[in-house]
Backbone as CSV, one residue per row, in Angstrom:
resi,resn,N_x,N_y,N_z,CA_x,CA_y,CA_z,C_x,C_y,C_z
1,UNK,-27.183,126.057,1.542,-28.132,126.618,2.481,-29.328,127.206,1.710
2,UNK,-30.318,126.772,2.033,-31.945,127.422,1.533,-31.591,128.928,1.586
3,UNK,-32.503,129.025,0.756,-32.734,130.766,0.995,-34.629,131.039,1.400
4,UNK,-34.588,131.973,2.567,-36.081,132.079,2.679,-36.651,133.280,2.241
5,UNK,-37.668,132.805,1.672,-38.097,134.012,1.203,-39.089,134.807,2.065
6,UNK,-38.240,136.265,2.243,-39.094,136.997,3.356,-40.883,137.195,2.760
7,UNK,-41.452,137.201,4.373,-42.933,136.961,4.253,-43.790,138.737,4.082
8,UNK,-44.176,139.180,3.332,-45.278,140.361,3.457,-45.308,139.977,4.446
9,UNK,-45.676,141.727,5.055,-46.279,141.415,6.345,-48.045,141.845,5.916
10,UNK,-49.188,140.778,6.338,-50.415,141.078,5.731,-50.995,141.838,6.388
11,UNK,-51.024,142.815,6.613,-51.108,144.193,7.417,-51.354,145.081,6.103
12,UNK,-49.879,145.129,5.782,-49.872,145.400,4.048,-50.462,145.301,3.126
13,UNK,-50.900,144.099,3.118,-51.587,143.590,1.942,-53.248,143.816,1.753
14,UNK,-53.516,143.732,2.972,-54.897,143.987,3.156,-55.214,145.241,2.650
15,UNK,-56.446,145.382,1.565,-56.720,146.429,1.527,-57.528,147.158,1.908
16,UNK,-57.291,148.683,2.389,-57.916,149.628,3.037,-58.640,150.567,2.054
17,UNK,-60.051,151.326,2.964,-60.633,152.267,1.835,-59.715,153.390,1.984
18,UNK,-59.350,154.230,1.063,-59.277,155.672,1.259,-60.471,156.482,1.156
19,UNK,-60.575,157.843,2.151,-61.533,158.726,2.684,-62.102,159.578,1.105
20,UNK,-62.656,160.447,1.643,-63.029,161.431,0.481,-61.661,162.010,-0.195
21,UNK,-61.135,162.525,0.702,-60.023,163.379,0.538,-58.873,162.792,-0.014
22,UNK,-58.419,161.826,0.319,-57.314,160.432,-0.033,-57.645,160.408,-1.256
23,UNK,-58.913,160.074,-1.510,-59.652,159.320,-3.068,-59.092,160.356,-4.600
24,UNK,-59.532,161.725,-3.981,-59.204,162.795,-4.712,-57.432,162.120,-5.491
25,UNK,-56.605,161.662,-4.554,-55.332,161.307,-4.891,-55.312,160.066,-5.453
26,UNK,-55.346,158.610,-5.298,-55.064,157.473,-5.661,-56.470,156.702,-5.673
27,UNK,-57.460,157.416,-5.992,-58.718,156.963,-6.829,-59.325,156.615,-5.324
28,UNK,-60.560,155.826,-5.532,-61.932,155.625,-4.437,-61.695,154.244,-4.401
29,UNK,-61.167,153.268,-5.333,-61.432,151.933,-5.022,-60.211,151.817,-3.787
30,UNK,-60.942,150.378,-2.801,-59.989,150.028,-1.323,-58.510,149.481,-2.377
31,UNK,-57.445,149.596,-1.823,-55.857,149.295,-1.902,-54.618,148.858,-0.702
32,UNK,-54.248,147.708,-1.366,-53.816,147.308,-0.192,-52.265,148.650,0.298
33,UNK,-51.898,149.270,1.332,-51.280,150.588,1.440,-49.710,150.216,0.579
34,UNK,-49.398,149.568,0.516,-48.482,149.505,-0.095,-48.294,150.023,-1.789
35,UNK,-49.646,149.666,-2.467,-50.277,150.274,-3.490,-50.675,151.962,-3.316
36,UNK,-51.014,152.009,-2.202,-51.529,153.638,-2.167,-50.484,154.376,-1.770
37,UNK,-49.454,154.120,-0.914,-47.896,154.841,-1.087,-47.462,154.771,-2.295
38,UNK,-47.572,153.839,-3.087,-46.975,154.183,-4.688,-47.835,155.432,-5.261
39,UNK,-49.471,155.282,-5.516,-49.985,155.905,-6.146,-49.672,157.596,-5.093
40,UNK,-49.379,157.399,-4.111,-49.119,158.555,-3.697,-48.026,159.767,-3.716
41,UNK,-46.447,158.810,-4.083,-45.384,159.207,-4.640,-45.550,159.079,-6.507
42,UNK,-46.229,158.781,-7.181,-46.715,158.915,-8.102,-47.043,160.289,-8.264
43,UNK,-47.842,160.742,-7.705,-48.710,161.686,-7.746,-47.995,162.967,-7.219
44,UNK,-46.846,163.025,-6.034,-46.164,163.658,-5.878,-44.738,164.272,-6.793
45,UNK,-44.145,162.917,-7.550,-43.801,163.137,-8.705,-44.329,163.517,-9.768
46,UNK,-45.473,163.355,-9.766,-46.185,163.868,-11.225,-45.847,165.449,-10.867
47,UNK,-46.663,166.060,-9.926,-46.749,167.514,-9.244,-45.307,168.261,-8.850
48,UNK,-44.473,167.574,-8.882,-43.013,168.074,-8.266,-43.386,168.559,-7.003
49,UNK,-43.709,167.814,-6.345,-43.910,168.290,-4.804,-42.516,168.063,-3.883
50,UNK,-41.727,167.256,-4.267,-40.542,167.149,-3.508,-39.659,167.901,-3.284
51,UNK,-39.309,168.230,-2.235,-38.475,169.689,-1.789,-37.597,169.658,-2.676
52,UNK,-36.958,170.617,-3.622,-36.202,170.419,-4.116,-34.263,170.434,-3.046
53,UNK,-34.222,171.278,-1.943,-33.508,171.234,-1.052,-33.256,170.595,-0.463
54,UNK,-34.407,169.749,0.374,-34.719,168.372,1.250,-35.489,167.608,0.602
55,UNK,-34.792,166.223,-0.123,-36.010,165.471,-0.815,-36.689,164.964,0.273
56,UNK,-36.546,164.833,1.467,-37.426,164.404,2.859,-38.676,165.495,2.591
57,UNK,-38.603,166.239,2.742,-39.587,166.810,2.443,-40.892,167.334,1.516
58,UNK,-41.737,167.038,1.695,-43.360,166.959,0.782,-43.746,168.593,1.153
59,UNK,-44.101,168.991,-0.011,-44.719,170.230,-0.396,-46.361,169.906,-0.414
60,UNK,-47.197,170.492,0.189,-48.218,170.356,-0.122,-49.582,170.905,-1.305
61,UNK,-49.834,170.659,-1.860,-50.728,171.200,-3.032,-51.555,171.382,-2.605
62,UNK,-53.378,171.945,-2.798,-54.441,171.933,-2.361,-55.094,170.420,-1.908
63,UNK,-55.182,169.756,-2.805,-56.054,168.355,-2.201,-54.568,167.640,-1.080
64,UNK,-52.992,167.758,-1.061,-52.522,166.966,-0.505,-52.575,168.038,1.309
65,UNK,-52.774,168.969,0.754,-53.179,169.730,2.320,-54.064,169.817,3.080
66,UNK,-54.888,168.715,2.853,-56.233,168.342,3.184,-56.085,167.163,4.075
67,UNK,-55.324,166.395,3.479,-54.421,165.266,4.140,-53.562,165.409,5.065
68,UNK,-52.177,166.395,4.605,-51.416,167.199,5.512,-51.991,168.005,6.905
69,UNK,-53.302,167.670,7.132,-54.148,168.612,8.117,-53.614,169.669,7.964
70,UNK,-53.753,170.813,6.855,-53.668,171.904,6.935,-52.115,172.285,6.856
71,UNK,-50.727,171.613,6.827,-49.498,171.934,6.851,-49.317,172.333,5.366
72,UNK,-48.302,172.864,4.978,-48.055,173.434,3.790,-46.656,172.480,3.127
73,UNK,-46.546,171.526,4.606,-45.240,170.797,3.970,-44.699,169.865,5.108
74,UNK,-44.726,168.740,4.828,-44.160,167.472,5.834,-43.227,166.826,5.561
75,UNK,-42.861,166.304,6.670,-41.484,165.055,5.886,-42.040,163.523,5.376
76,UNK,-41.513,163.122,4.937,-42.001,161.616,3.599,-42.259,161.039,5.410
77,UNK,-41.443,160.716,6.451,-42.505,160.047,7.463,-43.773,160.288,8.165
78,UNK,-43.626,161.547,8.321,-44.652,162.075,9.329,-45.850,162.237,7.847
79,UNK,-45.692,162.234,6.548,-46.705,161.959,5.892,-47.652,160.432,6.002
80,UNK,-46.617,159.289,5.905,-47.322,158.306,6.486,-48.369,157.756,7.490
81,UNK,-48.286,158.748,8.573,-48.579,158.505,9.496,-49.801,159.583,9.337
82,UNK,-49.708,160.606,8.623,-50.683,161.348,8.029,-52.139,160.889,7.300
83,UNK,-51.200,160.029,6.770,-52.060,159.384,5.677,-53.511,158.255,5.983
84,UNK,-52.402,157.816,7.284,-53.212,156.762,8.072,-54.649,156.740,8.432
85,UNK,-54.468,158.478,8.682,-56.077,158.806,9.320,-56.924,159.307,8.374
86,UNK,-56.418,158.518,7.083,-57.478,158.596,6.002,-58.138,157.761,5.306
87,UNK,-57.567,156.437,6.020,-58.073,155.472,5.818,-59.288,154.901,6.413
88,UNK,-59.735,153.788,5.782,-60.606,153.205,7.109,-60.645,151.481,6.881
């Protein structure tokens, strides 16, 4: 039996700009998001932002609370969806 190889979805792939604020984190050039969730858990690991109690949970720093609209701390989903409206 073949094996298929699952398809990207190009949604993904396409790359998006990040805003002013985004840029501060995973640079100014456009990335397709799959790239900018890395550079973004990158960056959260660099900082130890991960709850140490709840790894679900994101600590926010100054530039990632800018993003966070002002929260001091989100969960790894509701950051995604955070993130979104920093794109364009």
């Amino acid at each position: 039996m073949p094996t298929t190889k699952r398809k990207a979805n190009p949604a993904l792939l396409k790359p998006v700009q990040p805003d002013e604020a985004l840029s501060l984190i995973v640079g100014s050039k456009p990335l397709p998001r799959s790239e900018m969730t890395k550079k973004l858990w990158d960056y959260i690991k660099k900082h130890k932002l991960q709850d140490e109690a709840n790894k679900r949970m994101i600590n926010a720093d100054a530039p990632l609370k800018v993003i966070f609209g002002g929260k001091s701390q989100v969960s790894m989903f509701e950051m995604t969806k955070l993130v979104s409206g920093h794109v364009k």
